[in-house]
C-alpha positions as CSV (number, residue, x, y, z in Angstrom):
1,X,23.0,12.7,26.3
2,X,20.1,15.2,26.2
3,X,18.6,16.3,28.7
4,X,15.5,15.0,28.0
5,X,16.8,11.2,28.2
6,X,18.9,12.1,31.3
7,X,15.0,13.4,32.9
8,X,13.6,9.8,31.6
9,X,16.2,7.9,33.4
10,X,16.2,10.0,36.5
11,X,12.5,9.4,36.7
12,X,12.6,5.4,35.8
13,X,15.3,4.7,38.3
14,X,12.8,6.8,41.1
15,X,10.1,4.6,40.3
16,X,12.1,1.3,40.7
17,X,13.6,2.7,44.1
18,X,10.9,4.6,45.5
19,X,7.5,3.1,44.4
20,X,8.7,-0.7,44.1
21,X,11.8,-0.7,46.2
22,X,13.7,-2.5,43.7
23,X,17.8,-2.4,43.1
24,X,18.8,-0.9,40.5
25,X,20.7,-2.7,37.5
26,X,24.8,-2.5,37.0
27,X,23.2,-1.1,33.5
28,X,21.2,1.3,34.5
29,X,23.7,2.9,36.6
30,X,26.0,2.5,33.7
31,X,23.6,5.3,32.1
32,X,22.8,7.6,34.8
33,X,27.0,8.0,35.3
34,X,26.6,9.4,31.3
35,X,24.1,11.7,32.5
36,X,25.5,15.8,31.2
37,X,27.0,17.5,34.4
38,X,23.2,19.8,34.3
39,X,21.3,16.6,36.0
40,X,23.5,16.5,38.3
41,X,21.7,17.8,40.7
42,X,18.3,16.0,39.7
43,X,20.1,12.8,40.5
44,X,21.2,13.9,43.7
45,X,17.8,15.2,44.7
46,X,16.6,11.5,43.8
47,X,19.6,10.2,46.0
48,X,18.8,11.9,49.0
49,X,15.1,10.9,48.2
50,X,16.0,7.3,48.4
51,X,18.2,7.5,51.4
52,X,15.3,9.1,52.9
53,X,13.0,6.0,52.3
54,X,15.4,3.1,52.6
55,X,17.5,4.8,56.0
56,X,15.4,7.2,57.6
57,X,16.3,10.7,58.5
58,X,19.2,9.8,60.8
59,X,22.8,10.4,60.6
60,X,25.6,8.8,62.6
61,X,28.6,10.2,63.5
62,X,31.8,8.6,63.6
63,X,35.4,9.7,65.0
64,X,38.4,7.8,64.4
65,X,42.2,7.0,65.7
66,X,45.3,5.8,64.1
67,X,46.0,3.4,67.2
68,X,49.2,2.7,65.5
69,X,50.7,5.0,62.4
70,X,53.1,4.1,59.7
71,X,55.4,1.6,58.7
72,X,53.0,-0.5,57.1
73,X,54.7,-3.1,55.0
74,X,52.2,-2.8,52.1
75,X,52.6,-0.5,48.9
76,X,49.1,0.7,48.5
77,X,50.4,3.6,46.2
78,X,47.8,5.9,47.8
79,X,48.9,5.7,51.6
80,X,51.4,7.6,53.3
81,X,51.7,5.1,55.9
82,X,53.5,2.3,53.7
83,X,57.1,1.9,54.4
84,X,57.9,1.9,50.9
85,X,57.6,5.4,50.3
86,X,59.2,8.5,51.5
87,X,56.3,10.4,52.8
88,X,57.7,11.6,56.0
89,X,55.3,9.4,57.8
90,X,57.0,8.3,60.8
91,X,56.3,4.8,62.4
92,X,55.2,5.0,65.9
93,X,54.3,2.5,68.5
94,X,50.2,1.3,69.8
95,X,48.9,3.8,71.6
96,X,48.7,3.6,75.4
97,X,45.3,2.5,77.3
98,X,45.0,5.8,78.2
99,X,45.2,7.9,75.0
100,X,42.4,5.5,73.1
101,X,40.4,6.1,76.3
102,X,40.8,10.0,76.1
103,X,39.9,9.7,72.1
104,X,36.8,7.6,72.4
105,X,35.8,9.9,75.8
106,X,36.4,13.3,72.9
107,X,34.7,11.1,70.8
108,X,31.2,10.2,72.7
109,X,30.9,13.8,73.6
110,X,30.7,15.1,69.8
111,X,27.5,12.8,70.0
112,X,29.1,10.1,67.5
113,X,28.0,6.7,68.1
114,X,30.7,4.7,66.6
115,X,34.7,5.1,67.4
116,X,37.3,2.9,65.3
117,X,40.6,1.8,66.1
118,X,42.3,1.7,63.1
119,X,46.2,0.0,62.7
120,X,48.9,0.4,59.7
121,X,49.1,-3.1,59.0
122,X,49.1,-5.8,56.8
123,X,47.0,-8.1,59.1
124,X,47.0,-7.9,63.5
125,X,50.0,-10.3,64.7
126,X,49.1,-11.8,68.4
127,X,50.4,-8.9,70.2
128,X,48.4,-6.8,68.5
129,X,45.0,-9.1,68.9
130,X,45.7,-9.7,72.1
131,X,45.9,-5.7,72.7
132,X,42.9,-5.2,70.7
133,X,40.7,-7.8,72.5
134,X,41.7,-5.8,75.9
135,X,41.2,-2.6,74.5
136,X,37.7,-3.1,72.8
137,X,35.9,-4.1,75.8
138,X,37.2,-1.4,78.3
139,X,36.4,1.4,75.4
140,X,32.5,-0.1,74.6
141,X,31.9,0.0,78.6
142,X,33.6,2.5,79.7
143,X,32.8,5.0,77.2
144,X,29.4,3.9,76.3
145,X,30.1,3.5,72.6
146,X,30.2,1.4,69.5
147,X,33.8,0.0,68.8
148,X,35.0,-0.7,65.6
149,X,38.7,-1.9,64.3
150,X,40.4,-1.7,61.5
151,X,43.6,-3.6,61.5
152,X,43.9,-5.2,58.0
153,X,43.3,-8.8,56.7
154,X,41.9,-11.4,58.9
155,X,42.4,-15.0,59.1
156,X,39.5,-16.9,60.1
157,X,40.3,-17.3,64.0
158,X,40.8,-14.1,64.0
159,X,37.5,-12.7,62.9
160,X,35.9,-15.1,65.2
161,X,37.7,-14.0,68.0
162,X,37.5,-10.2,67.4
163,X,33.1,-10.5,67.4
164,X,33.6,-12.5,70.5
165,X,35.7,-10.3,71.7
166,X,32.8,-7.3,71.1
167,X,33.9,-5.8,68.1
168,X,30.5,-3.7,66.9
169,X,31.8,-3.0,62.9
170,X,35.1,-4.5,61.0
171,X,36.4,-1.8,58.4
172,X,38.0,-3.8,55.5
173,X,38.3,-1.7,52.5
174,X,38.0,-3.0,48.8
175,X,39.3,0.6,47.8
176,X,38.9,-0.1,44.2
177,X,36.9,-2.5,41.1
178,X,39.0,-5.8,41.4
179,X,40.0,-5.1,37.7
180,X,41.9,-1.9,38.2
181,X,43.1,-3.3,42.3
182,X,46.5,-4.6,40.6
183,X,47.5,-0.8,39.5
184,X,46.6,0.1,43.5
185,X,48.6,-2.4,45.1
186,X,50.8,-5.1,44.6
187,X,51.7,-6.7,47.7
188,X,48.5,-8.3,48.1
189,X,45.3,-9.5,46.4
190,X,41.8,-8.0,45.4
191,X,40.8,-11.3,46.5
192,X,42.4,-11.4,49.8
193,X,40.8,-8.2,50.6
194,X,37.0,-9.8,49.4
195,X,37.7,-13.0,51.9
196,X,38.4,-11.1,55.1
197,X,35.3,-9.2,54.3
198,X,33.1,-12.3,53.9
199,X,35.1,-13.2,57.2
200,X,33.6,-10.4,59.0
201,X,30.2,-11.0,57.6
202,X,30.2,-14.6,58.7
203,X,31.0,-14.0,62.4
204,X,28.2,-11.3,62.6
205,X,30.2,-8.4,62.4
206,X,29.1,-5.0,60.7
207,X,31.4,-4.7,57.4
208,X,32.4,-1.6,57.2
209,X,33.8,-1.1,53.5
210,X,35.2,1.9,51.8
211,X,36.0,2.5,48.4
212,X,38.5,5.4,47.0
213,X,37.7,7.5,44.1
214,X,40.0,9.6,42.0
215,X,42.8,6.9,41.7
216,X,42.5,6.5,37.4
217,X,40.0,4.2,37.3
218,X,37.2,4.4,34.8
219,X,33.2,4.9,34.6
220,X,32.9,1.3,33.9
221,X,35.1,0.2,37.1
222,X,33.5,2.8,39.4
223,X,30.0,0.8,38.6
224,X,31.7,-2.9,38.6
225,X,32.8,-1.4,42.1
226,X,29.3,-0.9,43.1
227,X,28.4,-4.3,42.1
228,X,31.5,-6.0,44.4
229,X,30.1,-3.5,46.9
230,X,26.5,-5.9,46.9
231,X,28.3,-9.3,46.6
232,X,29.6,-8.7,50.4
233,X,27.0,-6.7,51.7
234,X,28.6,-4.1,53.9
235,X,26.5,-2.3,56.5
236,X,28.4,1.0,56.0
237,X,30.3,2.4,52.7
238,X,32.6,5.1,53.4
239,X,33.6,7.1,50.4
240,X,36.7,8.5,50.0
241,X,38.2,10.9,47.4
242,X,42.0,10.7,46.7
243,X,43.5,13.4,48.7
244,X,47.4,13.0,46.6
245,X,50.0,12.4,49.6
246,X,53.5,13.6,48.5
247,X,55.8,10.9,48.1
248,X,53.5,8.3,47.2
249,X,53.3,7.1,43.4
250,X,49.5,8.7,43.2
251,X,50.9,12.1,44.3
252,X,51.0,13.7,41.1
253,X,47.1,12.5,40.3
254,X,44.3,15.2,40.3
255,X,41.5,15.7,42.4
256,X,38.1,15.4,41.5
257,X,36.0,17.8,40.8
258,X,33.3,18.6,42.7
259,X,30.4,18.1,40.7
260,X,31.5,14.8,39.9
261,X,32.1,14.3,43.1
262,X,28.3,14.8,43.6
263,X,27.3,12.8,40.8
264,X,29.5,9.6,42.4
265,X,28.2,9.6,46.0
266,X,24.7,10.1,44.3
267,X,25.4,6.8,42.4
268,X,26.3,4.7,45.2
269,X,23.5,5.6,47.2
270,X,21.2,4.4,44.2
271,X,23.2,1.4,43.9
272,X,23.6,0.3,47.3
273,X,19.9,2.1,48.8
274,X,20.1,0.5,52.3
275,X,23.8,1.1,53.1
276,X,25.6,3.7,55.9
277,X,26.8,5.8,53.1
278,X,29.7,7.9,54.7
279,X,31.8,11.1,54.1
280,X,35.4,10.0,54.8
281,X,38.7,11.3,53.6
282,X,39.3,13.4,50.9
283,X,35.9,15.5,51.0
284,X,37.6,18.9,52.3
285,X,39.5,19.0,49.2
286,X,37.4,17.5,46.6
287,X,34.1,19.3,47.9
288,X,35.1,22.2,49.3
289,X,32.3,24.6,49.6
290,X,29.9,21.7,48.2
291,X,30.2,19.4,51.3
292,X,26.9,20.5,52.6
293,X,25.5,19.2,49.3
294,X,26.4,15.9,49.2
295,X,25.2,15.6,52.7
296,X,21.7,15.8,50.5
297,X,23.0,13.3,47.7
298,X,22.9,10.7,49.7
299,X,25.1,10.4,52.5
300,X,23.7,9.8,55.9
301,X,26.7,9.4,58.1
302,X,30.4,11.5,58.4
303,X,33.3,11.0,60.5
304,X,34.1,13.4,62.0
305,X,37.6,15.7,63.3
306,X,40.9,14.5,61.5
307,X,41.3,11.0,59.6
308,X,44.3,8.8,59.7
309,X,47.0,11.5,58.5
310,X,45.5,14.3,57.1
311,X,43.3,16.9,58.9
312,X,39.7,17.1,58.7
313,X,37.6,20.2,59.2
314,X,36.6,20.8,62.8
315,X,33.8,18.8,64.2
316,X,32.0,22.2,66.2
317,X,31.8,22.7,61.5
318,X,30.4,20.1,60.5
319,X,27.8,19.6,63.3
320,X,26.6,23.3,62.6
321,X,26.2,22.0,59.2
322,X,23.9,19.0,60.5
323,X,22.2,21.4,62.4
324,X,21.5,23.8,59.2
325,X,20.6,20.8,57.3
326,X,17.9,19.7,60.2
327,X,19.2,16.4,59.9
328,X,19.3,14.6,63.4
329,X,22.2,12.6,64.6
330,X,21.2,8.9,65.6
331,X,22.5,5.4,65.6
332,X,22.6,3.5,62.3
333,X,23.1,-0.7,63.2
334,X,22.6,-3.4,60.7
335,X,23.4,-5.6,63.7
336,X,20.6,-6.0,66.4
């Protein structure tokens, strides 16, 4: 593509976002992903432009805490918590009362608004919803902060009970485009996945709802991604970069470069203008010195310290780099 046409789309998908506030075509983001590796940084100039106008300046900080680590029955061949694979990820038991407490409490003072729970399962059990419904409450008011859970896929009694229970966001994560999902995992469905997120939505939850890049899927699935994204209409997308765990079957794949890194969280803040767009695993690696730049492609929120089991970069870092970026940390809610 020369760079002339890349200029022409750049400036025709500006106009539709910024001057009409229109959404952008599957098609059209079907081009920009062609553009040469020079725009790059024109279309993530645009990106941050558009967060700008649809979010507002804000950013919201998130930490989050593997309640309960490992043995996870599924075979999602990224994850070094499945019990399939030898990863040397050892099972361990639901945190005490006392530990979430002192994580939420580390939490709140970093200024993060948000703190999720997050479990290694296929779906909660009634132990485990029972613990959850005691925990969430005495977190949210005794800490002062948004809760959110993650703990895999919900029946419909379940969802219900968890937002009457006070759960702020659900994370559910499609991952992947639904057509690549059966080279991800096999022990359950794309579809599965898709229902507890409309589960979430219909009980007035936030949907929180990640995706993973860097897994061998293509330009064409990265955009029917997006457009999955939009038919569930998540308040917050965290993007995630394959970070290769050894022992899992996706150890051996790359990582992605950093430009194209760039160029993808660029393209999901044009297709999906009014969501939390997130930094989540995988950006140490993949962005390494460019992390500060993405943080002006489009992304307006990060969590923050270390993820589920690998280590993040200290949070004293990355709020310095909030600071250098004069980019204030607020609350972002799609709930009110």
């Amino acid at each position: 593509m020369s760079l002339l046409r890349a200029r022409s789309l750049i400036t025709a998908a500006g106009e539709a976002l910024l001057d009409r506030k229109e959404q952008l075509d599957l098609g059209v983001l079907r081009e920009l992903a062609d553009l040469p590796a020079e725009s790059v940084p024109s279309l993530a100039a645009l990106a941050h432009e558009v967060r700008l106008a649809w979010c507002g300046p804000a950013v919201e900080v998130e930490g989050i805490l593997s309640a309960k680590t490992g043995g996870c029955p599924e075979d999602c061949h990224f994850c070094s918590q499945s019990s399939r694979f030898e990863t040397g990820v050892l099972a361990t038991p639901f945190l005490d009362t006392d530990e979430v407490l002192r994580a939420a409490e580390e939490t709140a003072r970093l200024g993060a608004a948000e703190f999720c729970i997050v479990l290694a399962v296929r779906g909660p059990d009634e132990r485990t919803m029972n613990r959850l419904l005691e925990l969430v409450p005495l977190v949210r008011d005794r800490v002062g902060i948004n809760v959110a859970v993650s703990a895999g896929i919900l029946t419909d009694d379940q969802a219900r009970r968890l937002a009457d229970g006070g759960v702020h966001r659900y994370n559910h994560n499609l991952e992947t485009a639904r057509s690549f999902f059966p080279k991800v995992v096999t022990t359950h469905t794309w579809e599965e996945r898709f229902d507890t997120c409309r589960l979430v939505r219909r009980y007035g939850m936030e949907l929180c709802c990640g995706v993973l890049l860097g897994m061998g899927e293509t330009v064409d699935q990265r955009v029917e991604l997006i457009g999955q994204l939009r038919e569930v209409e998540p308040a917050e997308v965290p993007i995630n970069f394959l970070n290769p765990r050894p022992g899992t079957p996706f150890a051996d794949l790359p990582l992605t470069e950093p430009l194209e890194a760039i160029r993808w969280i660029a393209l999901f803040r044009l297709g999906l203008p009014s969501v939390i767009l997130r930094y989540a695993g995988g950006r140490e690696v993949t962005l390494r010195e460019l992390q500060s730049f993405g943080m002006t492609a489009g992304i307006n929120a990060l969590i923050v310290g270390n993820y589920l089991t690998t280590l993040g970069r200290s949070p004293e870092d990355d709020l310095q780099m909030l600071e250098d970026l004069k980019m204030p940390i607020g609350v972002l809610s799609k709930v009110f």
